[in-house]
C-alpha positions as CSV (number, residue, x, y, z in Angstrom):
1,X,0.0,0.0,0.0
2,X,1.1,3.7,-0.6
3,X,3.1,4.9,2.3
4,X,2.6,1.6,4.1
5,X,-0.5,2.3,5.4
6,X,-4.3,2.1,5.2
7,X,-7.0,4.4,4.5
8,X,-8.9,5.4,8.4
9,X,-12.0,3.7,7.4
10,X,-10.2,-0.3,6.4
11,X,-8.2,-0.1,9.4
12,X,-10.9,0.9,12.1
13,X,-12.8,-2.0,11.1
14,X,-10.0,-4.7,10.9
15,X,-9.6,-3.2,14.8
16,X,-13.1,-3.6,15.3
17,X,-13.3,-7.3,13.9
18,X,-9.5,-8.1,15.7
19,X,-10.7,-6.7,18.7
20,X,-14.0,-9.2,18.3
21,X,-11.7,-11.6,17.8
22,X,-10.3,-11.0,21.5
23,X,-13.2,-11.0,22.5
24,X,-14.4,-14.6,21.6
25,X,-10.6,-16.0,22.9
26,X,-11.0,-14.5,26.2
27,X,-14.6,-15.7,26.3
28,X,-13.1,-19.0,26.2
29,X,-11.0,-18.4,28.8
30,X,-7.6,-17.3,27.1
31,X,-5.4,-14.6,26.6
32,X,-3.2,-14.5,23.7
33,X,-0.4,-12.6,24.4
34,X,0.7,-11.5,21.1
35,X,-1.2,-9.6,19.5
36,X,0.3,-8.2,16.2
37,X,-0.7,-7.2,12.4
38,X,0.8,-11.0,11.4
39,X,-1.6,-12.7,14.1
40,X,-4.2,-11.9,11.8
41,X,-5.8,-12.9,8.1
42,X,-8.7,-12.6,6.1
43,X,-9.9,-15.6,4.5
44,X,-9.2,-17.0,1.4
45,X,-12.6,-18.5,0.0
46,X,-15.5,-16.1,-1.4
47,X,-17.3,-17.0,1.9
48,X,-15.0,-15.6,4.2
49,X,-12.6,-13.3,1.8
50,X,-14.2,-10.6,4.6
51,X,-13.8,-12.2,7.7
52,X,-10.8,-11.6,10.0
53,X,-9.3,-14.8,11.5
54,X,-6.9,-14.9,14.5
55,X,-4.2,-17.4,14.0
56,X,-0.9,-17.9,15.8
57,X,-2.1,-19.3,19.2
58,X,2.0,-19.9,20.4
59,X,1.8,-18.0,23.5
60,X,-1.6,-18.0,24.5
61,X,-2.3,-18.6,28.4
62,X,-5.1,-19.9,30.1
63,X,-6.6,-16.8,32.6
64,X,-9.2,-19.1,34.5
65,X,-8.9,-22.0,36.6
66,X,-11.6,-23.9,34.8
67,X,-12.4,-22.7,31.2
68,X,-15.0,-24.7,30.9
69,X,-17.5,-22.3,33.0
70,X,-18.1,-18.8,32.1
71,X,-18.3,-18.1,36.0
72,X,-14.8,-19.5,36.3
73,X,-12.6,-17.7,39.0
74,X,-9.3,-16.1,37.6
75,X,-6.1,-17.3,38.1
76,X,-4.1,-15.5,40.4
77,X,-1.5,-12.8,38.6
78,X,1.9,-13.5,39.7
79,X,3.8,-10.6,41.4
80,X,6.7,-10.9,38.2
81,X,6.5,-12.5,35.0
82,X,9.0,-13.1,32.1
83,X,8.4,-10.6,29.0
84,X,6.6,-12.2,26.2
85,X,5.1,-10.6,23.2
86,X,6.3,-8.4,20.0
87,X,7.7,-4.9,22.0
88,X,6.1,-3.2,19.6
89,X,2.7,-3.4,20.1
90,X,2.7,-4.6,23.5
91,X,1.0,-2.8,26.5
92,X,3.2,-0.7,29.1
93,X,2.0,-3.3,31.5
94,X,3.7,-6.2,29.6
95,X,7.2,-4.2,29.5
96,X,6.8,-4.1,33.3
97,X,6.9,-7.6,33.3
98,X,3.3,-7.5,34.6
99,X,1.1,-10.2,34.4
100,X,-0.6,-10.6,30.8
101,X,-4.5,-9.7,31.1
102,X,-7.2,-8.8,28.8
103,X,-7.1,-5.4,28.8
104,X,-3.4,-5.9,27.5
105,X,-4.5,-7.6,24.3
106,X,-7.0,-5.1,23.3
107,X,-4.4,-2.7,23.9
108,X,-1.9,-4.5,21.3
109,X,-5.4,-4.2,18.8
110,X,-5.1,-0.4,19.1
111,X,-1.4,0.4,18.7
112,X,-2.1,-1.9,15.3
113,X,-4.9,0.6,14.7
114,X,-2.2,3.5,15.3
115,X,0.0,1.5,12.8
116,X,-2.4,1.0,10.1
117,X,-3.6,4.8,10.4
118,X,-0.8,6.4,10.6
119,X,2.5,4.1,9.1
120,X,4.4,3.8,11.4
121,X,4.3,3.5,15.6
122,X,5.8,6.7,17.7
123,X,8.7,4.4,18.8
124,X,9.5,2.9,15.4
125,X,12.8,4.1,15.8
126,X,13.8,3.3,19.2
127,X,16.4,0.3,20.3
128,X,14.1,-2.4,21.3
129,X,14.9,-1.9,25.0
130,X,13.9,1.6,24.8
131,X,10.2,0.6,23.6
132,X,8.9,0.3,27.0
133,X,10.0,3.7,28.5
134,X,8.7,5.6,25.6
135,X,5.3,4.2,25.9
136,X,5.2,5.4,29.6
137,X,6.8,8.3,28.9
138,X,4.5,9.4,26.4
139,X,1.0,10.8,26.4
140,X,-1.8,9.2,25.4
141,X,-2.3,11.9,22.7
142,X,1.1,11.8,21.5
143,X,0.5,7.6,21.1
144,X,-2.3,8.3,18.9
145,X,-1.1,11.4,16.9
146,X,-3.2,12.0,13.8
147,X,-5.8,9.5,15.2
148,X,-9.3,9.6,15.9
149,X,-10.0,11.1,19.2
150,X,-12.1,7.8,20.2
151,X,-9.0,5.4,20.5
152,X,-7.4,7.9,22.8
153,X,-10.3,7.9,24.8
154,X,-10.2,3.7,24.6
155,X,-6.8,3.4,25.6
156,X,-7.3,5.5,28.8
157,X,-10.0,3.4,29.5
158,X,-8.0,0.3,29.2
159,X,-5.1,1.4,31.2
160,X,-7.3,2.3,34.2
161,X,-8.2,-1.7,34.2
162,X,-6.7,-4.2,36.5
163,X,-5.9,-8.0,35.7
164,X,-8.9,-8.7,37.1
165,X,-11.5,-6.6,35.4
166,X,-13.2,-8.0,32.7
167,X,-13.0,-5.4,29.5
168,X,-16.0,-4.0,27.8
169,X,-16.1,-5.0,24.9
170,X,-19.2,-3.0,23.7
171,X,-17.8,0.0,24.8
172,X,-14.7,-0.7,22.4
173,X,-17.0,-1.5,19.7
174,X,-19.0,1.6,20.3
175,X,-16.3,3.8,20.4
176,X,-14.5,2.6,17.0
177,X,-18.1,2.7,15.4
178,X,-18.5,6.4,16.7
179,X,-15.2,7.1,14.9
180,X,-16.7,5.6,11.8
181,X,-19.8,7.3,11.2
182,X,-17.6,10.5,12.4
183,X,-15.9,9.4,8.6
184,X,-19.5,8.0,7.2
185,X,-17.7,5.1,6.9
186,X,-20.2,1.8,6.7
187,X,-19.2,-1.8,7.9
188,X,-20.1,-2.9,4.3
189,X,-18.0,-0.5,2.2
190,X,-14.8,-1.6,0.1
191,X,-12.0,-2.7,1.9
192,X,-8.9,-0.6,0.4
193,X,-7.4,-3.9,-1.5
194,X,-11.2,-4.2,-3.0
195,X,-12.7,-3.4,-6.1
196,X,-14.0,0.5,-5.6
197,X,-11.5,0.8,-2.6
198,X,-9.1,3.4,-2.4
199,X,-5.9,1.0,-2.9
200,X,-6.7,-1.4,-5.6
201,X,-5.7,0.3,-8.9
202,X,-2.3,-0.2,-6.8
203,X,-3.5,-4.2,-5.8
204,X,-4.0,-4.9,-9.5
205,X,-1.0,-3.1,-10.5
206,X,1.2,-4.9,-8.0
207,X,-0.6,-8.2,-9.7
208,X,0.3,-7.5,-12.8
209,X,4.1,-6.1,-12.5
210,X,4.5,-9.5,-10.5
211,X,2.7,-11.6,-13.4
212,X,5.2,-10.2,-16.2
213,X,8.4,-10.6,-14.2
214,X,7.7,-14.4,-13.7
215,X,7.0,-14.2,-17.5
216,X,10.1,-12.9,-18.0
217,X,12.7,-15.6,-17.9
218,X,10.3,-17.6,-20.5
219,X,9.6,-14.5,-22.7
220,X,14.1,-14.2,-22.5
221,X,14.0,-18.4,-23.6
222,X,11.5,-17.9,-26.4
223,X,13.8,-15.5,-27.8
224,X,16.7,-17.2,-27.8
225,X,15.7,-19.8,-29.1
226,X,14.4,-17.8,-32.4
227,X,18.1,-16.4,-32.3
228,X,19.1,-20.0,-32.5
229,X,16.8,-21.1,-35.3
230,X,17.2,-18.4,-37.3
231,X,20.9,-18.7,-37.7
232,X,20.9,-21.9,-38.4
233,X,18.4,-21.6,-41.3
234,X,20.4,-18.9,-42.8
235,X,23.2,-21.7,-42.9
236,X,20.7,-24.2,-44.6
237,X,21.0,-26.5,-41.3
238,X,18.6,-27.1,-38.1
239,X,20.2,-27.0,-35.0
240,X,19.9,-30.5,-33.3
241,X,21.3,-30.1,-29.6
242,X,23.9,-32.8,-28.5
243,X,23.2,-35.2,-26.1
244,X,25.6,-34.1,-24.0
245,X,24.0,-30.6,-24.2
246,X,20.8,-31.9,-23.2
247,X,22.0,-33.7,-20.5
248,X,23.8,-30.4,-19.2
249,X,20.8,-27.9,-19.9
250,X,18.5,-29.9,-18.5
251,X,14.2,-30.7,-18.8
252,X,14.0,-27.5,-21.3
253,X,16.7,-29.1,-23.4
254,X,14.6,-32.6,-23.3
255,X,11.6,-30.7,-24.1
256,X,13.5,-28.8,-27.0
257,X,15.0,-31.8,-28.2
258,X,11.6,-34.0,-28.5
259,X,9.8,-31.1,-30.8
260,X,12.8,-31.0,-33.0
């Protein structure tokens, strides 16, 4: 995509679906604990081309003591934990070595929001240890520069949250949809990569630059071997490879060698 980014409208709703996502993990009783762009995918098949699917499960951690009731009791948090996660999107209570929670992941959801917005993440730039003191350092405004005003107000709500508190989700949902009809943006319109969305002239261009340089090496062998033929006809002979030329070249020399 132009300047590595989305339009406001596709990446507030591929929040909204990641953050739904979340939503139907930690209803089951697990936090995953790595949220990031590359967690995610749309489907493949004409059925689900505009569904988001969560996928890399590697780190996720059971937050219940028995998942199999919704009125399960939380595990305890443990005073200190190891770091685990992508720095980059991770909450300011994950670089304090703070136990993973809920809030954290939907947390992760927004900075991708930031990312897909904007381009790039405030700390981009900084040495990986560095990540975690700039997020805390930083205001909530500053995080979400040149964002709508409704994931500031979403990631003040989540950072007043404890481990224990369960997150609401349709308050999250509510405020990215506020910020949507704010851009008359509707859930149905054109993703950017879509036909009528704002990237896919450069989609289909991408497509087709890709198309003719796999095309290339064959289109380079096509004419070579016209260079070929036509020398040897101006000698009155046809050029009959050698065995041990076909044997060197290769399949293409078989295949050359059989419609001779």
């Amino acid at each position: 995509m132009p300047s590595k980014r989305f339009t406001t409208g596709t990446s507030l709703r591929i929040a909204l679906h990641a953050m739904n996502a979340m939503a139907d993990l930690h209803n089951a009783g697990f936090v995953h604990r790595n949220v990031k762009p590359s967690a995610f995918c749309f489907g493949a098949s004409a059925s689900t081309r505009r569904t988001l699917l969560l996928t890399d499960f590697s780190l996720v951690r059971q937050y219940v003591v028995t998942p199999e009731s919704r009125t399960s009791e939380l595990r305890r948090a443990r005073e200190r934990v190891v770091f685990r996660g992508c720095p980059r999107y991770c909450s300011v209570n994950v670089h304090r070595l703070h136990e993973h929670s809920r809030h954290d992941d939907l947390t992760s959801v927004l900075y991708m929001a930031v990312e897909m917005i904007t381009g790039a993440l405030p700390w981009d730039k900084a040495a990986k240890k560095g990540v975690g003191a700039m997020k805390n350092e930083m205001t909530p405004e500053k995080q979400f520069e040149n964002c709508p005003v409704e994931l500031v107000d979403l990631y003040k709500h989540l950072m007043s949250m404890s481990y224990y508190e369960s997150p609401d989700y349709s308050k999250f949902s509510q405020g990215i949809m506020k910020a949507l009809n704010a851009k008359k943006i509707d859930l149905e319109d054109p993703y950017d990569w879509e036909e009528g969305g704002r990237y896919f002239y450069y989609k289909i261009k991408a497509q087709r630059e890709q198309e003719q340089m796999q095309q290339a090496p064959n289109n380079q062998s096509m004419v070579t071997a016209k260079s070929q033929m036509s020398t040897a006809s101006s000698d009155h002979e046809i050029y009959i490879p050698e065995v041990s030329d076909v044997n060197t070249l290769g399949p293409a020399s078989n295949s050359l060698k059989a419609q001779i």
